[in-house]
Every structure is written in structure tokens, then in C-alpha cells.
C-alpha positions in Angstrom: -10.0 19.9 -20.1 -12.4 21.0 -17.5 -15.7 21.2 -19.3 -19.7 21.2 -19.1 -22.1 20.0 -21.8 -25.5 20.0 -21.3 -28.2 18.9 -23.9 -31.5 18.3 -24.2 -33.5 21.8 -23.5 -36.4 22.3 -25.8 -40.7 23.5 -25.5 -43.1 21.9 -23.9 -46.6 22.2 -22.8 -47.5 22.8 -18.9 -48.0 19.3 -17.7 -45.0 18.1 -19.7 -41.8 16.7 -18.9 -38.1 16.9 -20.4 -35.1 15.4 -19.5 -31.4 17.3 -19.4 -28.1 15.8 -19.7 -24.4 17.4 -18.4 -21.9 15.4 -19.8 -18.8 16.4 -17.3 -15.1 15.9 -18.4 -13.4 13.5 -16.0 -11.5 16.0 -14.5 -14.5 17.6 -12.8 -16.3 14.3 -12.1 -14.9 13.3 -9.1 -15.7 14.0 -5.5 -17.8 16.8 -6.0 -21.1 18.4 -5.9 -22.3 19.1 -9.5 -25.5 21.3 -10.0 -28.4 22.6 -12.1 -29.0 26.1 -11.9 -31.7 28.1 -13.6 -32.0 32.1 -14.5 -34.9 33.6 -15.8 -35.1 36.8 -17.9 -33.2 39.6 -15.6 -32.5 37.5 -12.5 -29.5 35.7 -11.1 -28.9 32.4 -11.7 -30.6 30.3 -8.8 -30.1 26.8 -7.7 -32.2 23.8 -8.8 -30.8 21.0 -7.6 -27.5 19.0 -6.8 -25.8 15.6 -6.4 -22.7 14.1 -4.8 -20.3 12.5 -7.1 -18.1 10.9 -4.8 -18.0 7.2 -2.9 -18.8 6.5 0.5 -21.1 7.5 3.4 -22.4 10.7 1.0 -22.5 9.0 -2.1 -25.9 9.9 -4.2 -26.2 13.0 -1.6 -28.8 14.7 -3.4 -30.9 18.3 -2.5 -33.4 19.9 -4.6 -34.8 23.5 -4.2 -38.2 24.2 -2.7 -39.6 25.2 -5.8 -38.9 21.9 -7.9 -39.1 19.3 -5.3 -41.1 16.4 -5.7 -41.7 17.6 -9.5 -37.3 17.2 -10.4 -35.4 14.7 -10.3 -31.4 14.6 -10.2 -29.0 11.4 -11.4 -25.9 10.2 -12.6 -24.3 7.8 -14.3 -20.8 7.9 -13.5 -20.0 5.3 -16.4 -20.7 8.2 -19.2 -19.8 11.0 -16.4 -23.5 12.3 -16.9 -26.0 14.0 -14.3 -29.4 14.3 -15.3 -32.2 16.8 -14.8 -36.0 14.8 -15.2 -38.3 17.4 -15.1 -42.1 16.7 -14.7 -44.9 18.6 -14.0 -43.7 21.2 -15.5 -45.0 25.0 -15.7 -44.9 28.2 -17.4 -42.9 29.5 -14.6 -39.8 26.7 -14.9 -39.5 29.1 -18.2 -36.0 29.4 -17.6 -32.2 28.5 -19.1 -31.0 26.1 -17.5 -27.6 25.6 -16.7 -24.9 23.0 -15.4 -22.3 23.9 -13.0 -19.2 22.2 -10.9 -18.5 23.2 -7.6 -15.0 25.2 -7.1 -13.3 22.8 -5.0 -13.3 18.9 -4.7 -14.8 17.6 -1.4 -18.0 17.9 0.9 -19.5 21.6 -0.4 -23.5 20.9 -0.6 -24.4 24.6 -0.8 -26.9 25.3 -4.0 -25.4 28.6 -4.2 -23.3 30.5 -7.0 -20.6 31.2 -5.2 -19.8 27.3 -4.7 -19.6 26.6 -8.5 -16.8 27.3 -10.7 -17.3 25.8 -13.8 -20.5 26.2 -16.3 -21.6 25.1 -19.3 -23.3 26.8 -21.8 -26.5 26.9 -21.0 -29.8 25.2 -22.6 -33.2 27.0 -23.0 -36.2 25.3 -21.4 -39.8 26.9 -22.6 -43.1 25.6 -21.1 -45.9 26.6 -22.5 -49.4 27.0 -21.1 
């Protein structure tokens, strides 16, 4: 079953840092981009960051947004099919939920935008206080 799990949203002060986890089912894992996306109260979901599951010359292929680089980082472990989300330095504004998502199609899509990802999970709430 094609499915997304993310965990470990919660509150923390401005300063703070917090880790997420999307576990993603084995169909989904390979040879393709999988993403963090965030949407604040009213907005459209916008692209965090991304990272390449597949082997080769673009394995690890990573690329962050503007507005969390150098402050995020993206991983995986493909031996639990997991992608990560370490967030540090965080700040009121990263107030957001957070979401993971799969891109449509297997192969070499590196967009960070919706229209690339077909499959979400469910969403975790990240709250930073000031």
C-alpha cells in the first residue's frame, strides 16, 4: 500500500530544534524524489525541502528552499525507508504543518512543487514559540 507516515511534530521555543520522520511504504521508496512541504494558516502548501531516493550519479540529490537553508536538514535511511526533517534554528515563523509527500512518477523530477507530488501523509503540526 502506497502510504506516508510522518511523526515527530511538537512545540518548541525560537532557537529550538526538532526532528521529523516519514516512514514511506516500499512501494513509494524507490527512485524518487520524496519531500517536506509546509502550509501555514490560509496558504498553499509550499516546498521545504527534497531528496533523491534512487542509486547512482543522483543519489543523496538533495535541495532545500531559500527560507530553510542552512537552518534544515534532509536524510534518509533507506534500511527503515525513512527521510528525515532536522530542523534548527528554528522561529516563530516555521509555525507551520508540516507535511510529507511522494513525487507522482518514479525517476529524475527535482521540482519542490505541488504539482510533482502525489502522495501525502497526514500531516504533523510544528509550533515555535517566541
Amino acid at each position: 500500500q502506497e502510504q506516508l507516515v510522518e511523526s515527530g511534530g511538537g512545540s518548541v521555543q525560537a532557537g529550538g530544534s526538532l526532528r521529523l520522520s516519514c516512514e514511506v511504504s516500499k512501494e513509494l521508496y524507490s527512485r524518487r524524489f520524496i519531500a517536506w512541504f509546509r502550509q501555514f494558516p490560509g496558504k498553499e502548501r509550499e516546498g521545504v525541502a527534497n531528496i533523491w531516493t534512487g542509486t547512482g550519479n543522483h543519489q543523496d540529490a538533495i535541495n532545500y528552499a531559500a527560507a530553510v537553508k542552512g537552518r534544515f536538514t534532509i536524510s534518509l535511511d533507506s534500511v527503515k525507508n525513512t527521510v528525515y526533517l532536522q530542523m534548527d534554528s528554528l522561529k516563530p515563523e516555521d509555525t507551520a504543518v508540516y507535511y510529507c509527500a511522494a513525487a507522482k512518477v518514479m525517476g529524475w523530477v527535482p521540482g519542490l512543487s505541488i504539482n510533482n507530488h502525489g502522495f501525502w501523509g497526514q500531516g504533523t503540526q510544528v509550533t515555535v514559540s517566541s
